[in-house]
N, C-alpha and C positions, 0 to 999 in steps of 0.2 A: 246872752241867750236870745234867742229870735222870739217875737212874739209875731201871730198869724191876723193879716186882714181877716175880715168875716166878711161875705155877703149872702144875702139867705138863699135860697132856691125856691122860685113858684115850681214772561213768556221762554224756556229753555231746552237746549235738544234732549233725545232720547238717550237716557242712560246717565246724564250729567245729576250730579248733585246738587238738591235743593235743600231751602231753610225757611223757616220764619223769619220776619227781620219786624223789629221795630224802629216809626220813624219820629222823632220830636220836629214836628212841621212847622209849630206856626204858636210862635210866645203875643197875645193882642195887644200886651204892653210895650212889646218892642218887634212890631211885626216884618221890621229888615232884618234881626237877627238871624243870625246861620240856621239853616237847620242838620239836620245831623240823621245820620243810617245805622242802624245796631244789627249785625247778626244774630240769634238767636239758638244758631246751629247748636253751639257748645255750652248752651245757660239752662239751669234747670228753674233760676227764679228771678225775677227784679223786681229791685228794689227802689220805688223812688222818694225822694227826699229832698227838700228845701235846702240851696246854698247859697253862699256869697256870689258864686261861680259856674257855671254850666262845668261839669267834670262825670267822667265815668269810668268806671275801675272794675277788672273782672278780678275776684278771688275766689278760690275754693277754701269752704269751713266744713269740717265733718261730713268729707266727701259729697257736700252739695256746691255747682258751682252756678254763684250768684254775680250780674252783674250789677252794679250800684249806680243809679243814676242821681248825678246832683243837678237840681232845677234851679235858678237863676229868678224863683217867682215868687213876689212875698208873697201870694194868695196860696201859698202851699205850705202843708207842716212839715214839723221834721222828719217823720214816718208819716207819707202821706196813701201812700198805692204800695199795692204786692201784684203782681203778672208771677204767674206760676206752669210748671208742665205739669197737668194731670194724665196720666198715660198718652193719648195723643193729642189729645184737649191743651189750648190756653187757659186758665181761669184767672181773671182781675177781680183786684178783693179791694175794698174801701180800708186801711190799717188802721181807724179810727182818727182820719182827717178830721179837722176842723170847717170845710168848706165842702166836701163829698168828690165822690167820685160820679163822673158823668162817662157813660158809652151811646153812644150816638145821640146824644144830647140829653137822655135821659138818668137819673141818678139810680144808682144803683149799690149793692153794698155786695155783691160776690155776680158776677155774670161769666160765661163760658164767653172768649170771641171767634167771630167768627173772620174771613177774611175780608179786610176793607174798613172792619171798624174803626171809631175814632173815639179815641178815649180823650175826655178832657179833666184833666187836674187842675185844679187855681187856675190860670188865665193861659193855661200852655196845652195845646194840641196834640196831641198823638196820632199816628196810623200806626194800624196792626194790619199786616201781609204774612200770608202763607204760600208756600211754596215759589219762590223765588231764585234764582239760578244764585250760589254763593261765590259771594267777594267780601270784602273786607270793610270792616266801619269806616264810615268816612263823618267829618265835618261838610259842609258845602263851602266855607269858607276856605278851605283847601283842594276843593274843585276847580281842575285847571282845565275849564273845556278848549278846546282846539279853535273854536271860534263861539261867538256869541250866538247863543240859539240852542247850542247842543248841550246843554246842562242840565242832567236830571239827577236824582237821587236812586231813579228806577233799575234794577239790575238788569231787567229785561228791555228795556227802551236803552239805555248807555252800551250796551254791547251791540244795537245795532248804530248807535250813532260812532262809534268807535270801526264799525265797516266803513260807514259813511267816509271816514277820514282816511282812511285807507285806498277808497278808489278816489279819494277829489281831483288829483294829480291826472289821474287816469282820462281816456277821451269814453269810459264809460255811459251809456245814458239811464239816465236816472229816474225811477218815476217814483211819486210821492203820493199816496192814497192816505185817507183819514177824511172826518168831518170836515164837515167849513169851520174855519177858526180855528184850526189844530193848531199851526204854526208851521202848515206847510213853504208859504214865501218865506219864513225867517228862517229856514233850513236850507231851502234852494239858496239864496242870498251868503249863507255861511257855507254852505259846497262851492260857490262865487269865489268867497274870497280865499278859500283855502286850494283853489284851483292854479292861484298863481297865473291867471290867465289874464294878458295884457288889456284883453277889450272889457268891454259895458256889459252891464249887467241889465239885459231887458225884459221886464215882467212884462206877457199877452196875455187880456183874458181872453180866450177861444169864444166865450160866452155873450160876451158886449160885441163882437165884433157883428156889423149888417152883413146879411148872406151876401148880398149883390156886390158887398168890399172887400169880404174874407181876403182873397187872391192878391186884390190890390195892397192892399195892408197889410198882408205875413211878403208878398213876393216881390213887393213895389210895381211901377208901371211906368211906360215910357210917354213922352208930352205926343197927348193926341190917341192914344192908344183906344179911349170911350170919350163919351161925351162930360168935361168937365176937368180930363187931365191937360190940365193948362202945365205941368212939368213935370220935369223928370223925375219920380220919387223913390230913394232903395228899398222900402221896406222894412219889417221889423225885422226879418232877417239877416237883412245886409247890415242893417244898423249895429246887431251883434255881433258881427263880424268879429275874430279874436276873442270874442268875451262868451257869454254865456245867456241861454236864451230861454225862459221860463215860460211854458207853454200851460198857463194855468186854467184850469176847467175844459180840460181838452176833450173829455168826451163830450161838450158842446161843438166841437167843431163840425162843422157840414161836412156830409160825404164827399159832395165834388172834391172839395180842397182836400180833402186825404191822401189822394194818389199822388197830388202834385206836391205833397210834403214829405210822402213818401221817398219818392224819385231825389228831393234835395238832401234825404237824408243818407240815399243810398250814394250819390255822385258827390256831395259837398258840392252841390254847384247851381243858381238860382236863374229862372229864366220869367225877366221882370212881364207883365202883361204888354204885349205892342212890343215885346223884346225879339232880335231875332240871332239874339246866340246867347249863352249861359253863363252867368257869370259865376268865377270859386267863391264858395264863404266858407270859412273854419268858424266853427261853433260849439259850442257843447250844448244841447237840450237838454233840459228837467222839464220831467211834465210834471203836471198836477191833477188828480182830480179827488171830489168825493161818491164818484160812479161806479161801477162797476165796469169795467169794462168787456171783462167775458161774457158779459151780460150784454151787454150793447152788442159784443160782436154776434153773440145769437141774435138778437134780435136784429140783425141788419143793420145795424145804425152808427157799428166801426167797422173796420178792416183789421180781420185780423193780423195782417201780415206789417201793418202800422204799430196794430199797440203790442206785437213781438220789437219790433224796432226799435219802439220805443221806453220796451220796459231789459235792457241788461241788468239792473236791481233794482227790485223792488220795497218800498222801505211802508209800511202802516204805521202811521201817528195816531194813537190811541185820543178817544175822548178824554178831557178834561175831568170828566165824573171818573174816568180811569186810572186817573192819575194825580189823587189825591195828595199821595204822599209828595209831592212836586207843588204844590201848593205855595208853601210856604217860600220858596226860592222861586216861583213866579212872580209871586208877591214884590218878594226884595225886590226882584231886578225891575218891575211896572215902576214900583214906585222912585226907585233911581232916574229912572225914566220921564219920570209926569209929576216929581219933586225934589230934585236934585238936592234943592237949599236946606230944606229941612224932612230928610227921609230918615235921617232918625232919632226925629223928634215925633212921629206920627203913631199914633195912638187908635187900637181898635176897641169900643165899647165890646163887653164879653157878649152881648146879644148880638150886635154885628160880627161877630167872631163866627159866632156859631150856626150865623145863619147861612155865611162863606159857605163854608163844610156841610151845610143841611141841601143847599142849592143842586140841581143838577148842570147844571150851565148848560143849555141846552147848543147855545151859540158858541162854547168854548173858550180860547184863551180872547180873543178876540173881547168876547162879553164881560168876560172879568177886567179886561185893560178898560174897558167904558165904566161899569162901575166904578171903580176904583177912580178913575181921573174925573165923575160924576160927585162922588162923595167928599173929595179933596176939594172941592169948591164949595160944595155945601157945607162942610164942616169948619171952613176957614181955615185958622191956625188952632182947631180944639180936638178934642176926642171926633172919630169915627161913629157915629152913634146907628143903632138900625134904621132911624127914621132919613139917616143920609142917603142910604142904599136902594136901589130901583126898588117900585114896588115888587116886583117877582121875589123879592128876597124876603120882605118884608111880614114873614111867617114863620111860626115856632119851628124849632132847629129840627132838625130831622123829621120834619113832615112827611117826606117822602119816601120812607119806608116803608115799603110793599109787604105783604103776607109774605109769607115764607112759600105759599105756592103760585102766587102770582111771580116773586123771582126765579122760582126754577122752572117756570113757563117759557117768562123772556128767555132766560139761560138757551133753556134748551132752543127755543127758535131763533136765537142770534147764532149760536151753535152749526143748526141742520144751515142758517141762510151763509155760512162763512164756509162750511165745508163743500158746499155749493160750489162758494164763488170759488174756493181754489182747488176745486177738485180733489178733493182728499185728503192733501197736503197740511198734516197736522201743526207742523214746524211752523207754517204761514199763520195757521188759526191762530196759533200760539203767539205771533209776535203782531196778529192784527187787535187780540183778544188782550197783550199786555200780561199773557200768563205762561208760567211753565209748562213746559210740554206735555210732563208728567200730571200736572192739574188735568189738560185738555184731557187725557187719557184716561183720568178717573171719571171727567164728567161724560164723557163717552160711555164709559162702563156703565156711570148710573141710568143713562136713558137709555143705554141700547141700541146706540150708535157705531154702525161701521164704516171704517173711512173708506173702505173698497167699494163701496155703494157707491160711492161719490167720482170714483174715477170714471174719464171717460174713452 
């Protein structure tokens, strides 16, 4: 018979089918463990419950079909949570846990969720998502991504990273929008290697680069060309020659230099400064940025007929606070990364746990790999405690839950500024937003929103 720890408590197209899906994200006791994806399509209720074993079994009992979840956590009873469909409502119930039930950090004994919540039982993590394009449960420990980078749990993020593998071969060009810290280079880098392409792999920030060098440092220059070119230099562009060329923060790049990266992209062929004929370069370009570019191009500050050039697909990387459910398989892989020797042996305090999940990471994946390889020193070889973690984190878990009308504020102005940027294009909102299409279209319904406004 188990007996229970105690601790007290102070984006898819139009028409396609969608689901609820639950996600077991992130166990603190063993925070490299798999996490795992549940449909929810065909469940009318689950069940979760303390086991030897992480396991989960769908049956039908008198025409209810229940999925059973076994949790892998002493801090959990044997009946420990109920997730129910009330007409179109989820509602999670406490089953008279020994530890309680937590939704967004706070305990609760019967709550309605909503989408994005996080339930926590005993020392294990949940996300709850609605309306998410359907596929099939998965483990992540049976996630075989095409390359390193491209691993999410997200239905809506994995069908565009599953395009992505689809054109890598291609001489496609690529651009990649999202925050700073999304995990735009480690995408470009895994389009790199799944390109099969024989040359280097060369990341430019457009951003660092001095106006007065631009030219000289994307197109190289010949000895004596200005005052100081003591030789002959190729370039970042020749340099990539064969390989592939990541042109990051490119809506930093100067106007002048546009035209003349233009022209190398239209001819394949580079004409060094002080140069007086042109030399071939094969390349593939990925751009990056986190700008708008349509926006720049109004305001005079791109060319449009460059960021047409440069964008044959476009791919949005969702914020980190968007992608919660990815969490916990972020986690895994950091820590594989920044503690090879003992990653799982590594322990998260449940107030570090929850503060993870309460955070908005403003800086993104990026911010989390600092934490995290911050706290692994501080905490030696012992538990993860809160007081390891930056101070930004260093506050009661889900602090930053807004009014319910301060969120459908933002909503809606992230909304009108995304239909903006892509003109209409709800399928875009959809995969910049990380939601079903069909989501977009109700939230359009509720403010009153038309995407024909939006076209130009």
């Amino acid at each position: 018979m188990h007996s229970t720890l105690t601790e007290g408590f102070s984006g898819a197209p139009r028409g396609a089918k969608t689901s609820a899906f639950l996600y077991r994200v992130l166990d603190a006791d063993r925070p490299a463990a798999p996490s795992a994806r549940f449909s929810l399509e065909a469940v009318d209720e689950v069940n979760f419950g303390r086991s030897d074993d992480r396991s989960a079994s769908r049956v039908e009992e008198a025409g209810k079909r229940t999925l059973k979840l076994g949790v892998a956590d002493r801090w959990m009873s044997g009946q420990h949570a109920r997730l129910s469909r009330v007409m179109r409502a989820w509602v999670l119930e406490d089953t008279k846990s020994k530890n309680g039930v937590r939704r967004n950090g706070e305990q609760v004994q019967r709550a309605e969720l909503a989408d994005g919540d996080v339930i926590e039982l005993g020392r294990t993590f949940f996300v709850f998502r609605l309306d998410q394009p359907c596929v099939p449960d998965v483990e992540s420990e049976t996630l075989r991504p095409a390359a390193p980078g491209l691993a999410t749990l997200s239905p809506s993020l994995s069908v565009q990273f599953d395009e992505l593998v689809k054109l890598a071969k291609s001489s496609v060009n690529i651009a990649l929008c999202g925050p700073s810290g999304s995990g735009k280079e480690v995408v470009a880098n895994a389009l790199h290697a799944l390109s099969a392409r024989p040359g280097p792999f060369v990341a430019v920030n457009c951003g660092a680069l001095p106006d007065e060098l631009v030219e000289s440092e994307l197109f190289g220059h010949r000895k004596g060309a200005f005052s100081g070119a003591l030789e002959d230099r190729p370039g970042l562009l020749r340099t990539a020659h064969g390989g592939t060329l990541l042109l990051d923060e490119v809506g930093d790049l100067p106007l002048d230099a546009q035209p003349v990266l233009l022209r190398v992209l239209q001819e394949r062929a580079v004409m060094p400064v002080g140069g007086s004929k042109p030399l071939p370069v094969d390349l593939r370009v990925i751009s990056a940025t986190h700008r708008t570019l349509e926006r720049l191009c109004e305001q005079g500050l791109f060319r449009d007929d460059l960021r047409a050039r440069l964008t044959g697909y476009r791919l949005e990387l969702p914020s980190l606070v968007s992608r919660r459910e990815d969490l916990g398989l972020l986690i895994g892989a950091l820590l594989q990364r920044l503690a090879p020797q003992r990653v799982f042996s590594v322990q998260l305090g449940i107030a570090a746990a929850r503060a993870i999940f309460a955070y908005d990471w403003p800086l993104n994946v990026r911010e989390l790999e600092k934490a995290l390889e911050t706290s692994l020193v501080l905490s030696g070889s012992g538990v993860i405690e809160l007081s390891h973690l930056p101070p930004e984190l260093r506050e009661p878990a889900m602090r930053r839950k807004e009014p319910a009308a301060e969120v459908e504020g933002a909503r809606k102005a992230e909304l009108v500024a995304l239909l903006s940027q892509h003109a209409g294009n709800v399928s875009a909102v959809a995969r910049a937003m990380g939601k079903a299409r069909m989501q977009i279209q109700r939230w359009m319904d509720r403010y009153g929103l038309d995407p024909r406004s939006f076209r130009t």
